[in-house]
Residue, then its C-alpha position, 0 to 999 in steps of 0.5 A: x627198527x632201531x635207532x640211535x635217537x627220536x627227537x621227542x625222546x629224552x637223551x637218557x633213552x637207549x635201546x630205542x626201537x621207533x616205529x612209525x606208520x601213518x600218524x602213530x609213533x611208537x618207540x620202546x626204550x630203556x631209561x632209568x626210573x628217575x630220568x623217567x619221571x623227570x621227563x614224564x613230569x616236564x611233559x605234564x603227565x606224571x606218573x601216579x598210582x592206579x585207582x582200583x577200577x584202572x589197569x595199567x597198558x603197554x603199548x609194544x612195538x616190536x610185534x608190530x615190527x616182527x609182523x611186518x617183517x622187519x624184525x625177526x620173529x623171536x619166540x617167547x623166552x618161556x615157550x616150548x617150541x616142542x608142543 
């Protein structure tokens, strides 16, 4: 859902949408690259390039929101809802 703020989220971060269930919490949001890198470094793990065997992953949640119904379901920009 969304909120205005999560405590171990930097203050650049806006459009933030929180989830969490059990021990995990999952927040997507918006921020500028360097603020980014800046908050990725204070926490020890900076951004770096992919060796060639790593893949990058993204964790999102607003599926697992509109799965449990508190978001509305939204359809793929892309998708043809006519097939």
């Amino acid at each position: 859902m969304g909120v205005a703020s999560v405590g171990w989220l930097p203050p650049e971060a806006r459009n933030i949408t929180y989830l969490r269930h059990y021990a995990n919490r999952i927040a997507e949001f918006d921020i500028e690259q360097p603020a980014f890198e800046s908050w990725c470094a204070r926490r020890k793990q900076p951004l770096r390039v992919l060796g060639h065997d790593e893949h990058p992953t993204i964790d999102r949640c607003i599926p697992g929101l509109e799965q449990r119904g508190v978001l509305p379901m939204h359809a793929e920009p892309n998708e043809d809802l006519t097939a």
